[in-house]
C-alpha positions in Angstrom: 0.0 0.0 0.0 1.5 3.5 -0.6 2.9 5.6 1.9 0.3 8.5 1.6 -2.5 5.8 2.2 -4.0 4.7 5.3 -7.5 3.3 6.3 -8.2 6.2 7.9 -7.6 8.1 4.8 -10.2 5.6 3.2 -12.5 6.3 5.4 -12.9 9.8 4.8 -12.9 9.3 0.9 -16.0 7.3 1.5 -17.1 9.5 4.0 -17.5 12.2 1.6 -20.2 10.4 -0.7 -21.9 8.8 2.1 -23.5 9.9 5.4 -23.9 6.7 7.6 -25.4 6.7 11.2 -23.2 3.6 12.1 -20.0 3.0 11.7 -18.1 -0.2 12.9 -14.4 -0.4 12.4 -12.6 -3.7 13.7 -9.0 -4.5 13.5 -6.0 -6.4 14.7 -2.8 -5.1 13.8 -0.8 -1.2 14.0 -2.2 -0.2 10.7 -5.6 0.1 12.3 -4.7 3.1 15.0 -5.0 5.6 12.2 -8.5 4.1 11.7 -9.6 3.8 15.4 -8.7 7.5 16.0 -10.1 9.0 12.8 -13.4 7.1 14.0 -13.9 8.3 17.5 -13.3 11.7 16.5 -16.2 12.4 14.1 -18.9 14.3 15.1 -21.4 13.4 12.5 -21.9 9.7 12.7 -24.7 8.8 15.7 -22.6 5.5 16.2 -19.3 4.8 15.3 -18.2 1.9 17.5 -14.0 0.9 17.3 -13.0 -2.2 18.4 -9.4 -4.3 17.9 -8.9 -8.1 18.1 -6.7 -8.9 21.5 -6.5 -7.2 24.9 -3.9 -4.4 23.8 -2.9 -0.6 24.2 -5.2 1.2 21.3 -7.4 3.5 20.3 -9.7 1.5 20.0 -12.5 1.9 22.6 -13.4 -2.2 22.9 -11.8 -4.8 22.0 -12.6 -8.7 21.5 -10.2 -11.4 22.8 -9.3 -12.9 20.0 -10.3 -14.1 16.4 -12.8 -16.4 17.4 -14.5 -13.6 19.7 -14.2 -11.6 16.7 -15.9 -14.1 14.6 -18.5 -15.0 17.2 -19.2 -11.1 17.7 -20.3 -10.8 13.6 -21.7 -13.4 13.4 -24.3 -12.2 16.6 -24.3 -8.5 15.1 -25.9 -10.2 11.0 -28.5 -12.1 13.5 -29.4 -9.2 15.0 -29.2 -7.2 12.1 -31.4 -9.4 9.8 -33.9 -9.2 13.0 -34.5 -5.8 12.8 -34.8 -5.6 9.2 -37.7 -8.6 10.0 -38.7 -6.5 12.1 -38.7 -3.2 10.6 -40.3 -5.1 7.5 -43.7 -6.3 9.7 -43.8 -2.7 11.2 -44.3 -1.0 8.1 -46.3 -3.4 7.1 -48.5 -3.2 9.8 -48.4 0.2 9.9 -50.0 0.1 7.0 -52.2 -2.2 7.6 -51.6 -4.9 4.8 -50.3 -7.8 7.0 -52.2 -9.8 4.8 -50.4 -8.9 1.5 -47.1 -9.2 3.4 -47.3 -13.0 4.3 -48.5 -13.1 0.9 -45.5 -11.6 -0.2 -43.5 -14.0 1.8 -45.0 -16.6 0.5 -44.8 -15.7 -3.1 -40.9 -16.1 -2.6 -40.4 -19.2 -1.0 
């Protein structure tokens, strides 16, 4: 990677085209300080959340004890994820009051 190039100067090149709410940033080596730091110090993400693999010094505000931990702590965060969205999904639909056409919906794609 060149010299001039970090994560954290990735980070804000995407950060100019997007505007997220949530931000999660997970690492395991040196390279990743740049990152942590950059992360914690914005102001207009509602969540940014840093974490590094292995009980070390960083900037990263939590950490995970090792890769499985790391692997373990995705693989929660999708389930919980793809709840919500289920959940935001029956909501709306609620809301608006077409359960019916939902689990038709559903159905139709199974």
């Amino acid at each position: 990677m060149p010299r001039n190039i970090n994560k954290s100067v990735a980070i804000r090149q995407i950060l100019t085209t997007i505007e997220p709410d949530f931000i999660l940033c997970m690492g395991d080596d040196r390279t990743d300080e740049d990152m942590f730091d950059f992360v914690n110090k914005l102001e207009n993400v509602k969540t940014a959340i840093t974490c590094t693999v292995g009980s070390k010094s960083s900037e990263a505000k939590w950490f995970v004890s090792g890769v499985l931990r790391y692997y373990l702590f995705l693989s929660y965060f999708a389930i919980f994820i793809l709840n919500l969205c289920i959940l935001i999904f029956v909501y709306t639909h609620i809301q608006n009051k077409s359960v019916l056409s939902s689990l038709e919906i559903l159905a139709s794609n199974e």
